[in-house]
C-alpha positions in Angstrom: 30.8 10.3 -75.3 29.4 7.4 -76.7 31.4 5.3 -78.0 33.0 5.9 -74.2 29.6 5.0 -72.7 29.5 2.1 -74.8 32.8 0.7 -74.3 32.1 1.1 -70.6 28.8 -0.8 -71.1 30.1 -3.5 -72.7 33.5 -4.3 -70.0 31.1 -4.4 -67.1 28.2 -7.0 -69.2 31.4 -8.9 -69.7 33.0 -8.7 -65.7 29.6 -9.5 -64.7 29.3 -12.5 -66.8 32.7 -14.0 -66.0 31.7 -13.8 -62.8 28.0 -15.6 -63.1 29.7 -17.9 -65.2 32.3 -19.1 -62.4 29.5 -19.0 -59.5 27.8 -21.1 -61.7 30.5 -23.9 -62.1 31.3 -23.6 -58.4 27.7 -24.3 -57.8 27.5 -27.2 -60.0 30.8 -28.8 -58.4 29.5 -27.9 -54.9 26.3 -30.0 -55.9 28.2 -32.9 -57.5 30.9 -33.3 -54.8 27.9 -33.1 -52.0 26.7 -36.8 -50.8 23.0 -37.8 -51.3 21.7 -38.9 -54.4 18.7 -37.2 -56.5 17.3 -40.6 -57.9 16.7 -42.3 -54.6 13.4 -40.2 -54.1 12.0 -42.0 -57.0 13.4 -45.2 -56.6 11.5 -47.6 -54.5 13.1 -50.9 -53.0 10.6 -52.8 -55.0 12.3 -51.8 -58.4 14.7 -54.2 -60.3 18.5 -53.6 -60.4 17.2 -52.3 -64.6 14.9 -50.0 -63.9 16.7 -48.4 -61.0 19.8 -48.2 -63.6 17.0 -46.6 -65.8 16.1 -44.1 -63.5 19.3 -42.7 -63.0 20.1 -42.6 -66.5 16.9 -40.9 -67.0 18.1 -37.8 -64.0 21.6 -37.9 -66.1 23.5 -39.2 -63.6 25.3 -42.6 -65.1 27.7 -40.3 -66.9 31.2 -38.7 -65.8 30.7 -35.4 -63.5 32.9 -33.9 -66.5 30.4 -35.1 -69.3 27.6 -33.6 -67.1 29.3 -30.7 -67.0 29.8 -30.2 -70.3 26.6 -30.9 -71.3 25.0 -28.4 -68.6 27.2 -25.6 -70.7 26.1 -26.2 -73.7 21.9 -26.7 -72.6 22.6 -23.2 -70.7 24.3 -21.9 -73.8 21.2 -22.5 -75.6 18.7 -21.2 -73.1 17.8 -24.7 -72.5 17.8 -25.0 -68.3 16.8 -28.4 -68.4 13.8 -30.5 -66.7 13.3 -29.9 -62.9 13.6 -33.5 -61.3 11.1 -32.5 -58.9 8.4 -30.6 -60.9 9.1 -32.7 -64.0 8.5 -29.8 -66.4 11.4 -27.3 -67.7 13.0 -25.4 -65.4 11.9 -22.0 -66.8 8.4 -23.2 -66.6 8.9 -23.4 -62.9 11.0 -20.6 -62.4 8.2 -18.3 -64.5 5.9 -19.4 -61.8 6.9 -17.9 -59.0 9.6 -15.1 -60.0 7.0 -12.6 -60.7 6.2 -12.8 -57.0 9.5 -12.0 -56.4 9.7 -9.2 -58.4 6.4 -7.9 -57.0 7.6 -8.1 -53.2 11.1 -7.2 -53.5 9.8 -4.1 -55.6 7.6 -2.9 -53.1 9.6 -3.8 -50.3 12.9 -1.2 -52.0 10.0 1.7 -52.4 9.5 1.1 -49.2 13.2 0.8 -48.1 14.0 4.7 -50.0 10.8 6.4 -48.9 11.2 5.7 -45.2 15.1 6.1 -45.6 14.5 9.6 -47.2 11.8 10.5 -44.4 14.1 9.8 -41.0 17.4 10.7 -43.0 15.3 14.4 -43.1 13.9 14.4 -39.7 17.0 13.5 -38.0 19.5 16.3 -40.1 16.6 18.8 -39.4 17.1 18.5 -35.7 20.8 17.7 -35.7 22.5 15.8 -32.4 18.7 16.4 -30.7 17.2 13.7 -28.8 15.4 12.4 -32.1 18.5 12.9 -34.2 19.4 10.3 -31.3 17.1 8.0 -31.2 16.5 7.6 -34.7 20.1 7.0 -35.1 19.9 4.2 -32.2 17.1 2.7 -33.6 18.9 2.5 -36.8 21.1 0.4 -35.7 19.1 -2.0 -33.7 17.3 -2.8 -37.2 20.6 -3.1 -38.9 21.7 -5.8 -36.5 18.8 -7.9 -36.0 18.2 -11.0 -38.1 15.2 -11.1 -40.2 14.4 -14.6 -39.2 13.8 -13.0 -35.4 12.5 -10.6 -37.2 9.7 -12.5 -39.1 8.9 -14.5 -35.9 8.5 -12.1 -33.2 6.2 -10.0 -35.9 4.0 -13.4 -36.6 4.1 -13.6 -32.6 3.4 -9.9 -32.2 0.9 -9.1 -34.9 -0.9 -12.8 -36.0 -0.8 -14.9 -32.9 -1.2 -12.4 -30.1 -3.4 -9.2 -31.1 -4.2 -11.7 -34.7 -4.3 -8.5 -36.8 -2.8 -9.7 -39.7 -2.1 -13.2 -41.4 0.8 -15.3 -40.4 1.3 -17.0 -44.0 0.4 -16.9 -47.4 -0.5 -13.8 -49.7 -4.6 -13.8 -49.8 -6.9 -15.6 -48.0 -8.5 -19.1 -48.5 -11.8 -17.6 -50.1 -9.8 -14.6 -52.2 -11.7 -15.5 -55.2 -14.8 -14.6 -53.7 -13.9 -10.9 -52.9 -14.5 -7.6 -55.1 -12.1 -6.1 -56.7 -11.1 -3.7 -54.1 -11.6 -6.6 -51.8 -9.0 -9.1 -53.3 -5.8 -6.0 -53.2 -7.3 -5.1 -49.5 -6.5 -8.9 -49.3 -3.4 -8.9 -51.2 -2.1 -5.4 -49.0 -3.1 -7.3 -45.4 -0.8 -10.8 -46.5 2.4 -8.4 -47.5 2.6 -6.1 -44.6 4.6 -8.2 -42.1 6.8 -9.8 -45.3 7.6 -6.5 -46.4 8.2 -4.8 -42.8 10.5 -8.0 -42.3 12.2 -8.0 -45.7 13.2 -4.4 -45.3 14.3 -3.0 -41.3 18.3 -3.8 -42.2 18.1 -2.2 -46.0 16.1 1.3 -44.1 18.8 0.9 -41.8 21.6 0.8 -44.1 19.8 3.5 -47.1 19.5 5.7 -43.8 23.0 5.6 -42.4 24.3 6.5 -46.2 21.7 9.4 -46.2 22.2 11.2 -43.0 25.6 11.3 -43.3 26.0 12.6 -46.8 23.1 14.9 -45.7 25.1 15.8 -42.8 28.2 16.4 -44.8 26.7 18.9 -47.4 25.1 20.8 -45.1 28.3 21.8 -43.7 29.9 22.7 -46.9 30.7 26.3 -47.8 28.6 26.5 -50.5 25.5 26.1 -48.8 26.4 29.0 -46.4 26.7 31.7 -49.7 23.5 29.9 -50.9 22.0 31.3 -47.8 23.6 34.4 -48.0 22.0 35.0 -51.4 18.7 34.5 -49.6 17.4 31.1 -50.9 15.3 29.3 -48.6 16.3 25.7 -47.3 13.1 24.5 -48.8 14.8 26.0 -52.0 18.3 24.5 -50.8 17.1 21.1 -49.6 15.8 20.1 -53.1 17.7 21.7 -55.3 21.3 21.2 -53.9 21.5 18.9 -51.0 19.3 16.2 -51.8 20.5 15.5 -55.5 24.1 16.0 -53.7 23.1 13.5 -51.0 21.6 10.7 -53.7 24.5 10.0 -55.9 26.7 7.7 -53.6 23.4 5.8 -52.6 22.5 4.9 -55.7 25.6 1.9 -56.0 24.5 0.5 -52.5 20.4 0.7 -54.1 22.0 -1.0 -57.1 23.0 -3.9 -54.9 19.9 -3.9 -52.7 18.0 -4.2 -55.0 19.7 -7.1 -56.9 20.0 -9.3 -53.2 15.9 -8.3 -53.3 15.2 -9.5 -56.4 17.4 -12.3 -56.5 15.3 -14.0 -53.9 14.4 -13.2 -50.5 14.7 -16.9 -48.9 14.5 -16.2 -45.0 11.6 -14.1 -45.7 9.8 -16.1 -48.1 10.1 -19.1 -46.4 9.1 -18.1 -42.4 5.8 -16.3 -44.1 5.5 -19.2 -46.7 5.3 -17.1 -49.8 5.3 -18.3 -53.6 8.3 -16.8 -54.5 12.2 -17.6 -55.7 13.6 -17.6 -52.3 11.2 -20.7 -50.9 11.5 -22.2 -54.9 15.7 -22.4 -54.4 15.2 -23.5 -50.4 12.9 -26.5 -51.5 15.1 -27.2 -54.8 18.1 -27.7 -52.4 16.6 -29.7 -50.0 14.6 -32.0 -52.8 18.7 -32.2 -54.5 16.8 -30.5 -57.9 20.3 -29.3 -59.7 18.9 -28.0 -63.0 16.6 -26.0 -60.6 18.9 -25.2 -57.9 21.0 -24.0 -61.3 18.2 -22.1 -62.6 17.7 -20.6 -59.7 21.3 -19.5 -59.0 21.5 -18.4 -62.7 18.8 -16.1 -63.1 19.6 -14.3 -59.0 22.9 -13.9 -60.9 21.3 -11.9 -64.0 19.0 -10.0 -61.8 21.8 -8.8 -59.7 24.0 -8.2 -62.7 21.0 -6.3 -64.3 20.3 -4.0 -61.1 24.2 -3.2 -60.5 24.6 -1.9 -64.2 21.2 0.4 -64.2 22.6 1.7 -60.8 26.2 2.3 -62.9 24.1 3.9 -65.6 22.3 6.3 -63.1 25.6 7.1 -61.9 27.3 8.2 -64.4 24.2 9.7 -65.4 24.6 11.9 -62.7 28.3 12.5 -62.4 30.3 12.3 -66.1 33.7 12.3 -64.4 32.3 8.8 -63.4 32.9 8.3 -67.4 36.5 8.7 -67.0 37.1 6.6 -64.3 35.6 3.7 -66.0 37.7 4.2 -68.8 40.6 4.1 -66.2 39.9 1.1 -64.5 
């Protein structure tokens, strides 16, 4: 079991990776074949013909798209990124910087995602095809289908500029330093509510849909009727044998979730101006950054490929016959 486990392990790392590695040479031909010209921001009319030439040598642009290329294989081979044009300091540096916000908001925005999933998924199978059942399901999909950028704005309109009970931008206030300790997470809690509410309507909507109907579906097996019969409550049948039932298929749709949360949330991050990789990637397009704009792309890539392999893991935690099929496939 194993050795089977193992062999499983290692045919997805290497899947995943031949996939990263072709988004990543997509993405550098994308950026190569696209018009504009990195150097130009720091080239000013006043320079001579030399030092322009020097500039661009500097950025590694003088050379063949091929040789660039190349040479961007074997830096990323080595774990070497390269120098942001923008930030002028390696690329990990920068990316250091602001992925543990990332991690932080997309990590409280999934907790969030499951526990409010789990809580309407068990108020609306509790009063099956009621009213509620109803108009949870309704309201379901009314978050599913609305963007998060009209979202984000009507909750800055809503909530900051009419009733101004919570911050528009930014994750702590001006004078943060200045607070207690329970004063700077009150501060910290008071920033993240609207990001978070914003980042995480469609996934509730989504984990929900998957939940009510698998819910929905066990309940009606025979099995639960002759646990019943044996006189088990549904407190007792709930948790024991619908719920763990219920969880299993979620848990690939989590896996990916989570990965898209982690790998930056860039509509989010940038309507509420947050510090994280989603605004970092939006401003190292628009500056033409490509070793950040790679670095970016590269590490959402792991972080999805990370987060879709725990979820296979948990899987096949949960169901061995999940074993077999990997084998098979």
């Amino acid at each position: 079991m194993g050795n089977r486990i193992l062999f499983i392990l290692i045919k997805r790392i290497a899947s995943s990776f031949a996939v990263l590695f072709l988004m990543i040479s997509f993405l550098f031909i994308l950026l190569r074949v696209s018009p504009g010209d990195p150097s130009q921001k720091f080239i000013s009319p006043e320079l001579s013909p030399e030092l322009a030439a020097k500039v661009k040598e500097s950025f590694d642009l003088n050379s063949s798209a091929f040789d660039q290329y190349k040479s961007f294989l074997i830096n990323l081979a080595q774990g070497n990124l390269g120098i942001s044009y923008n930030y002028r300091i390696p690329v990990l540096a920068v990316i250091k910087e602001f992925l543990p916000f990332t991690i932080l908001l997309s990590g409280i925005s999934f907790i969030f995602q499951i526990s409010s999933a789990f809580f309407l998924a068990l108020i609306s199978v509790k009063r099956m095809n009621s009213n509620i059942d109803k108009m949870i399901s309704k309201m379901s999909l009314v978050m599913y289908s609305l963007p998060s950028f009209v979202t984000g704005v009507f909750l800055i309109f809503l909530f900051s500029e009419t009733i101004d009970l919570f911050p528009a931008s930014g994750f702590r206030s001006f004078d943060h330093d200045s607070f207690s300790f329970t004063g700077k997470l009150s501060d910290y809690f008071v920033h993240l509510i609207l990001p978070v509410i914003t980042l995480s309507l469609g996934g509730i909507a989504v984990f929900f849909r998957y939940l009510r109907d698998n819910l929905e579906d066990i309940y009606n097996k025979t099995f639960i009727l002759n646990l019943r019969a044996n006189g088990l409550s549904e407190k007792q049948i709930a948790w024991k044998h619908v719920i763990p039932n219920a969880v299993s298929p979620l848990i690939a749709a989590a896996g990916i979730e989570l990965g898209v949360l982690l790998s930056g949330t860039l509509i989010t991050e940038v309507i509420f101006g947050l510090p994280g990789m989603g605004r970092l990637a939006i401003n190292a397009i628009f500056a033409r950054d490509y070793p950040l704009i790679a670095g970016c792309t590269l590490v959402a890539g792991i972080l999805i490929i990370i987060s879709n392999l725990i979820a296979d893991f948990v899987k096949a935690k949960m169901d061995k016959r999940l074993l077999f099929k990997g084998i098979l496939n």
